[in-house]
Every structure is written in C-alpha cells, then in structure tokens.
C-alpha positions as CSV (number, residue, x, y, z in Angstrom):
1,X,90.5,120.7,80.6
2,X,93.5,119.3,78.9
3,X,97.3,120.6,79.3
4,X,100.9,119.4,79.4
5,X,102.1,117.1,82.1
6,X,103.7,118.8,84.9
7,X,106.1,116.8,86.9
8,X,104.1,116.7,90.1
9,X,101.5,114.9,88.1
10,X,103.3,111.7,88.2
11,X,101.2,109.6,91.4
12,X,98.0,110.2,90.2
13,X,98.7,109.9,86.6
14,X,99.9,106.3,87.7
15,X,97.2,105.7,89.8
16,X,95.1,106.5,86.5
17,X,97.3,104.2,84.7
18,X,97.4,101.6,87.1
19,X,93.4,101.5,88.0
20,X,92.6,101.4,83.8
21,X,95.2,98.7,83.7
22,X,93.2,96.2,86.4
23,X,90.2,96.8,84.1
24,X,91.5,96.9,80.5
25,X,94.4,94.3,80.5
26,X,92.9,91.7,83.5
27,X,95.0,88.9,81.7
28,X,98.4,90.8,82.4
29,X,99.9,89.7,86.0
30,X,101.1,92.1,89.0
31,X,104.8,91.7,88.1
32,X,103.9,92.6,84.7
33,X,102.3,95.9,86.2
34,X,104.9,96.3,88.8
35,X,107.6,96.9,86.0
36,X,106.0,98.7,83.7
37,X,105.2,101.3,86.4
38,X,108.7,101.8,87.0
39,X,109.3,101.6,83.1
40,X,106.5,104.3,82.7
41,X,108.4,106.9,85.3
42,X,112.0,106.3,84.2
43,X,111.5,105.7,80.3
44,X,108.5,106.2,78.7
45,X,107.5,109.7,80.1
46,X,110.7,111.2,79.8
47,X,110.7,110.3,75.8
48,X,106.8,111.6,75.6
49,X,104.9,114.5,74.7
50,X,102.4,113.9,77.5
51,X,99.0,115.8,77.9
52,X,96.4,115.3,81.2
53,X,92.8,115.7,81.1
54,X,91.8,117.4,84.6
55,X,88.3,117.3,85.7
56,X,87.0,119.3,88.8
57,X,90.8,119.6,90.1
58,X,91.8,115.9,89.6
59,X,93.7,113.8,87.1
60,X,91.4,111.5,85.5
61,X,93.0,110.5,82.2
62,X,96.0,111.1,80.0
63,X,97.7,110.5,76.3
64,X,101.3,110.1,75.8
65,X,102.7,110.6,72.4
66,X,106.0,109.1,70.9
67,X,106.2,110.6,67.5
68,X,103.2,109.8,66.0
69,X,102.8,106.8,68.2
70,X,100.2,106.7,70.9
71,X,102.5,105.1,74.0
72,X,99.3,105.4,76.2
73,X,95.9,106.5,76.5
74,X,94.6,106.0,79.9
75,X,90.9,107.2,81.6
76,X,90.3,106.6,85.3
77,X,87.6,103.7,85.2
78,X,85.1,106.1,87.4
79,X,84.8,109.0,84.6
80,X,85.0,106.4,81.3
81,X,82.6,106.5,79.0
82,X,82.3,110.5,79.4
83,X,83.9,111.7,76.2
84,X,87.4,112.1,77.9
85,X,89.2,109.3,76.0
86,X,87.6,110.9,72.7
87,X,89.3,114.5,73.9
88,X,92.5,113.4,74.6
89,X,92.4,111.5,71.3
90,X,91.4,114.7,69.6
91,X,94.0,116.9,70.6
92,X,96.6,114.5,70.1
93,X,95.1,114.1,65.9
94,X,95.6,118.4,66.2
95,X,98.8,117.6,66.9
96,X,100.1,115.1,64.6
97,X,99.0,114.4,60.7
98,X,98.8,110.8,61.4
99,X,98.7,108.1,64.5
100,X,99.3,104.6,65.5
101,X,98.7,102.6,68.8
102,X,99.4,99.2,69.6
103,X,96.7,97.4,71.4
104,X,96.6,94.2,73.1
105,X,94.2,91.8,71.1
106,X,92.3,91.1,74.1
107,X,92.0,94.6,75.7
108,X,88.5,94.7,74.9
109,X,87.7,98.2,75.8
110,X,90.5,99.5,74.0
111,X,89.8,97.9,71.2
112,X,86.3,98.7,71.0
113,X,87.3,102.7,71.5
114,X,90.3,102.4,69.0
115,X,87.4,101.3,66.3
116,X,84.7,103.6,67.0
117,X,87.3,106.6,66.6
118,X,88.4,104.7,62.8
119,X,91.9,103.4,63.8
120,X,92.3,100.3,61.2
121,X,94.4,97.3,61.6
122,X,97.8,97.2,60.5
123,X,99.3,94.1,61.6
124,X,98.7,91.4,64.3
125,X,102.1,90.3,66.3
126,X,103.4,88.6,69.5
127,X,104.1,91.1,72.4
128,X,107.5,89.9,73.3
129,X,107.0,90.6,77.3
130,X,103.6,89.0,77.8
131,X,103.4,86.6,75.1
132,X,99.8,88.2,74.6
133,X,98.6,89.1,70.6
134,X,98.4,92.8,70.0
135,X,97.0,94.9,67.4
136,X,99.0,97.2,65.3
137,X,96.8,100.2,64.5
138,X,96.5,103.5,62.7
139,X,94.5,106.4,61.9
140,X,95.1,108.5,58.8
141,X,95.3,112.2,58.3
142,X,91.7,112.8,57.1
143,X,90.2,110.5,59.6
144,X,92.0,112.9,62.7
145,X,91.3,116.0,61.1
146,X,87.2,115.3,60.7
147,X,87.4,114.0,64.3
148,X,87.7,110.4,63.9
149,X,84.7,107.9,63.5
150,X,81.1,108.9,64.9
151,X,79.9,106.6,67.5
C-alpha cells in the first residue's frame, strides 16, 4: 500500500534509505552517508512530497518528490525486485506530467531500473560532494502516463 509520509516514519524510512544505500552506492564512504542522513531529516524531507510503500505493516520503500524531481527512490534490499520500486515510480508519474532523477553513473541497480522504466539521459556531470559521475535523467509525459517502459 502506498500513502503520504507521516512523521513517525522517519527511522525506518532511514533504515530503508540507509540499507539500499550499502547496496546501491558501495563506492560512497560512511561520512558520506553519515551526512546525508542528517541532510535527509533536516532538508530534504521537509522540501518533499514524500510517499511510503508499506508491506505487511512495515516500511519497505519510499519516493520523495521535489517538483518534478525525483530526490529519492529507495526499496529495502530484502523486498527488491518485487514490483515495489515500479509502484512508487507509478504514482509519482500520476502525479506529475513529467520527471527527472539524477543517478550516480555507477549505481548500477539504479541505473538498470531507471532504464527499464524509459528514463533517457540528459546530461552526464561531476557530483560536487563525491567527485563521482552522475546521470541526469528524464521521463516524458507519455512515457509516465502508459506506465513507463515494459520490462
């Protein structure tokens, strides 16, 4: 089931976060992690339109809108591959005409999700923080409203 962030979602929402992040962005160090945690609490959810997927009473993924960027879009490693990344992704395209994500170049798993839904490269650019490539990307009206690329 998906619905609006509550407040009281916040630990295991990070927990989600943080347990994706090990997997998805191994190349990113701890102090790297450590500070966007706090960033993600103090800044980034505050400015979001944030929605949860809850399975069987627990938190296992989430999407956080900025506009008509995609800030985050996080699965709990135990339940990916289960269509719950595809859901979130789909009620954010009933929510916006058009959306972009950034993605780091060698995020792998993001990547390969970002491409079977038909996000398409925009630009390549230095992330400032990290040093690491990233992937500008974007996916246009008609490819949200016919629910994205089939696998």
């Amino acid at each position: 089931m998906i619905r609006a962030y509550q407040d009281d979602d916040l630990a295991d929402l990070l927990e989600v976060w943080y347990q994706a992040s090990l997997i998805a962005h191994p190349f990113l160090d701890e102090t790297f992690l450590n500070q966007e945690r706090e960033n993600i609490a103090a800044l980034y959810l505050p400015l979001a339109e944030t929605w949860v997927y809850v399975r069987e009473g627990r938190l296992v993924g989430f999407i956080a809108l900025i506009g008509n960027e995609v800030g985050a879009l996080f699965v709990d490693p135990t339940v990916q591959g289960k269509g719950i990344g595809r859901a979130l992704m789909d009620h954010a395209g009933t929510l916006r005409a058009e959306l972009e994500v950034e993605v780091f170049k060698a995020n792998r798993i993001g990547r390969r999700f970002y491409d079977h839904y038909g996000f398409s490269l925009v630009k390549e650019h230095i992330h400032e923080q990290t040093g690491q490539p990233v992937f500008r990307l974007r996916l246009s009206g008609n490819r949200i409203s016919d629910g994205g690329a089939p696998h």
